[in-house]
N, C-alpha and C positions, 0 to 999 in steps of 0.2 A: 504494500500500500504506500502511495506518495506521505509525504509529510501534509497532513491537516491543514487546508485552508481558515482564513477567518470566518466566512461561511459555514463549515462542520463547525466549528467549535461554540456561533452563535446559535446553529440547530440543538445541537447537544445540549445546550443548556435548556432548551425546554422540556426536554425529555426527564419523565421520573426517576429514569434508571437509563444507563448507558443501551444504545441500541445492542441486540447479539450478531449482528455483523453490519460491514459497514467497511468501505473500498470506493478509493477515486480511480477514473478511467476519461484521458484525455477532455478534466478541467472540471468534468460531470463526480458529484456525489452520491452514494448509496448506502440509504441505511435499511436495515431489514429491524423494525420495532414489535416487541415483541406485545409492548402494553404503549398504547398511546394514552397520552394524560388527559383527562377528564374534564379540565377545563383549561386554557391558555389564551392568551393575545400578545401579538407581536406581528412583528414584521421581517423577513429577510429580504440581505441584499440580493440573493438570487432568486432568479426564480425557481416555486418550490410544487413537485408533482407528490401528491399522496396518493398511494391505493392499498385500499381496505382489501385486506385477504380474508380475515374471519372476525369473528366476535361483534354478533348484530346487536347494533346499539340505535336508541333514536339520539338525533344530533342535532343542535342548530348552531347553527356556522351563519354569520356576518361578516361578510365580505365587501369592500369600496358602498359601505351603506345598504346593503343589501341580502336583508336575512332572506333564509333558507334553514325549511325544518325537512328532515329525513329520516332514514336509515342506513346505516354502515354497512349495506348491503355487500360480499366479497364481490369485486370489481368493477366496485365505483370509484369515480377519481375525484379529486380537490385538486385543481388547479389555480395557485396562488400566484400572482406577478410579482417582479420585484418589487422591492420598497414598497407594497400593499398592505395595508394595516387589515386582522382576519382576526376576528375573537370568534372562537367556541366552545359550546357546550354537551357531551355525550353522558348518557343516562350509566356507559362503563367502557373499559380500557377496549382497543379493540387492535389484531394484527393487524400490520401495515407495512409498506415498501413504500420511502418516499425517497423523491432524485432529486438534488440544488442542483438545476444550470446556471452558468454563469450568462448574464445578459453577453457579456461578447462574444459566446459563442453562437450563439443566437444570431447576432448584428453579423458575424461573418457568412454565416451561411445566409442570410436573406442579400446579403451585399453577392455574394459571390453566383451565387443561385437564382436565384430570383429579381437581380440587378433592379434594387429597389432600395431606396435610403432607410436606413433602419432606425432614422430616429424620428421616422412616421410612420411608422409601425409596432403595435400594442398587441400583447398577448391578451387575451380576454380572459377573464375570470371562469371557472364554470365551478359548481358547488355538490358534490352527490351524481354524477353524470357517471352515464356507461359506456366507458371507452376500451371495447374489446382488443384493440387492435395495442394501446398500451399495456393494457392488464395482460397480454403474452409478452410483449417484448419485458417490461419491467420483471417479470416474474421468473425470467430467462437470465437476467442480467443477476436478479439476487440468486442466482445458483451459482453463476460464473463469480462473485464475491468470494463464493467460499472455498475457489482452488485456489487461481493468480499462476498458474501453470503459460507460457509464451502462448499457445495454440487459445486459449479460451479469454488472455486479454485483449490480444487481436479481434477476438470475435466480440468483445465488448464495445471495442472502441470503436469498431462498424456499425453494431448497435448503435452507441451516444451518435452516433452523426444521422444515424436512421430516424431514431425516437427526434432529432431535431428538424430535423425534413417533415415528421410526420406534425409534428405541434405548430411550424410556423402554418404549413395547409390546411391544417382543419381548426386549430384553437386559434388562430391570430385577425388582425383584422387585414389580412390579405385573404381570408377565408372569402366565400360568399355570404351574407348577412341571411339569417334566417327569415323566413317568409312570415311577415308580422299576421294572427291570424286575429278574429274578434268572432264573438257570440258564443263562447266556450261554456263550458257549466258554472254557476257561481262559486267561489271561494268555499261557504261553506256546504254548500250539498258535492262539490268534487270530493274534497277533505272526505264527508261523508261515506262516499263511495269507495273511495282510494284504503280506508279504514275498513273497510268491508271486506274490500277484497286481501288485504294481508292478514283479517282472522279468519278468512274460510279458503285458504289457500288448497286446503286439505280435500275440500269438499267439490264438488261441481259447482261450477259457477254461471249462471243463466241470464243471457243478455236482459232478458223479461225482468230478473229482478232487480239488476242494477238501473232499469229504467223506470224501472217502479220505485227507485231510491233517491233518484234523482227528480221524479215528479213530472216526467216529461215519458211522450211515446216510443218504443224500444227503436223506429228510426234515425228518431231525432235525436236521441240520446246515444247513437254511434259517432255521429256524426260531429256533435257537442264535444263528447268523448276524444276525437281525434283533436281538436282543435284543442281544447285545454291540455292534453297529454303531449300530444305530437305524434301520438301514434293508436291505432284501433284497438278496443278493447280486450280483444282475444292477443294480441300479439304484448300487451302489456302484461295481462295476466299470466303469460307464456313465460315472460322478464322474471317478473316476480318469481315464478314455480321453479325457474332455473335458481335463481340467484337464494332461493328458498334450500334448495339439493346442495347448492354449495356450502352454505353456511354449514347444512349436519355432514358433508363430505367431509368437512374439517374439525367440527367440534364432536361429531358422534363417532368414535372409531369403532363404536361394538355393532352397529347398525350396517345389516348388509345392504344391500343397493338397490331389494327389491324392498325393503321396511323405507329403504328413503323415498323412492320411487314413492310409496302409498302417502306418506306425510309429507311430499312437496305437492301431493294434488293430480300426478300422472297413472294412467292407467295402468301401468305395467312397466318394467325396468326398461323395457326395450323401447316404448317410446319415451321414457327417459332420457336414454341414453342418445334416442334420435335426435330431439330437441338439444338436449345438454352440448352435442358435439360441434349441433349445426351453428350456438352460439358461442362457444367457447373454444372451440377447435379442440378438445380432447375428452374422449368418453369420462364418464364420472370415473371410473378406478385410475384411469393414466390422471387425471388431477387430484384425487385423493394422493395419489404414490410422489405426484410435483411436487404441492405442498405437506407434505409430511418429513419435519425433521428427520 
């Protein structure tokens, strides 16, 4: 491992306990945390990528004035910009992999790449968001932390330059701006719904009664549904039922796959396993065996 920038050692200190690994690769930080702290605000000079691996907590995270309540669902991201002041709050500790870039690394690949001035150009915040394509590469990288063998730092450092390609096109505001949408479900009959559906994850879930909960006709209430989510009801609750299998993949080790399979809400292990791969890219046993110390 290089010698600790001033960046690791202002992360470190938020932490309750020293991270259990933790490795710099070409300028980029990674720390693998076993308990994230429960409550904190600050700021770092870099910019800071979190993703929740286990331990579902609910969280409210305020970010650039702009709260957000959730779940620590495994592979959601927190995406912090530099110098961003982010207080929050989780109901308990939860696994994590988070990466400090340094903004110049950043600035050089938008400069060199994308021949665009980097100092009009802004990472955007996101808060609880599902970034598949992170949650493998990150989860990749804290494995190669725990050799440092020549063949696997190389293949890191391809990574940091990967993961920075990948962040300035989809998180930055060279992105495309999302399509502003209006006539969604109100604030609190969504909440309503959204609460529904995480306590009967287990159960069938029926477009009829979620639009009986909303107070509108099971049409309309799809369509409501998309605009306030961003995405159809059946493919949210799909999110949910995965990100459900993941949590007991890593907190239930006595629970075989067809007990998780029944308590995320899936019919059978095998369309588990169909769903589960088609969003995570590895059947539930190949991530159960990734993340397990």
């Amino acid at each position: 491992m290089d010698k600790p920038n001033s960046a690791t050692s202002e992360f470190t200190g938020f932490l309750n306990a020293p991270p259990n690994t933790s490795a710099e690769w070409d300028a980029f930080s990674l720390f693998a945390v076993r308990a994230t702290p429960g409550e904190a605000t600050g700021a770092f000079a870099d910019h800071a990528l979190g993703l929740y691996l286990s331990g579902r907590h609910r969280i409210r995270r305020e970010m650039a004035g702009r709260p957000v309540e959730g779940w620590s669902d495994p592979g959601t991201l927190n995406l912090t910009p530099a110098n961003v002041e982010a207080a929050w709050r989780a109901s308990g500790p939860s696994r994590a992999i988070v990466i400090l870039i340094p903004d110049a690394f950043l600035s050089r690949v938008i400069s060199e790449h994308w021949e665009a001035d980097p100092r009009h150009i802004e990472l955007i915040p996101h808060v609880l968001s599902r970034a598949p394509v992170i949650h493998a590469v990150a989860s990749r990288l804290a494995l190669e932390s725990q050799s440092g063998a020549p063949p696997e730092r190389l293949y890191a450092e391809s990574a940091c330059e990967f993961l920075a390609h990948h962040m300035i096109h989809s998180y930055s505001t060279l992105s495309a701006p999302p399509p502003r949408v209006s006539g969604g479900l109100p604030a609190r009959r969504l909440k309503l719904i959204l609460d529904y559906i995480e306590e009967n994850l287990a159960q069938p879930i029926a477009m009829r009664q979620l639009g009986e909960l909303a107070g509108i006709s099971t049409r309309h209430f799809e369509r409501a549904f998309r605009q306030s989510i961003g995405a159809p009801p059946h493919l949210y609750v799909l999110r949910k039922r995965v990100a459900r299998a993941q949590n007991l993949l890593l907190g239930e080790h006595g629970l075989t796959i067809d007990e998780i399979a029944v308590r995320a809400g899936f019919s059978s292990s095998s369309h588990l396993s169909s769903i589960f791969r088609r969003q995570t890219g590895y059947t539930p046993t190949a991530f159960r065996r990734l993340h397990t110390p």
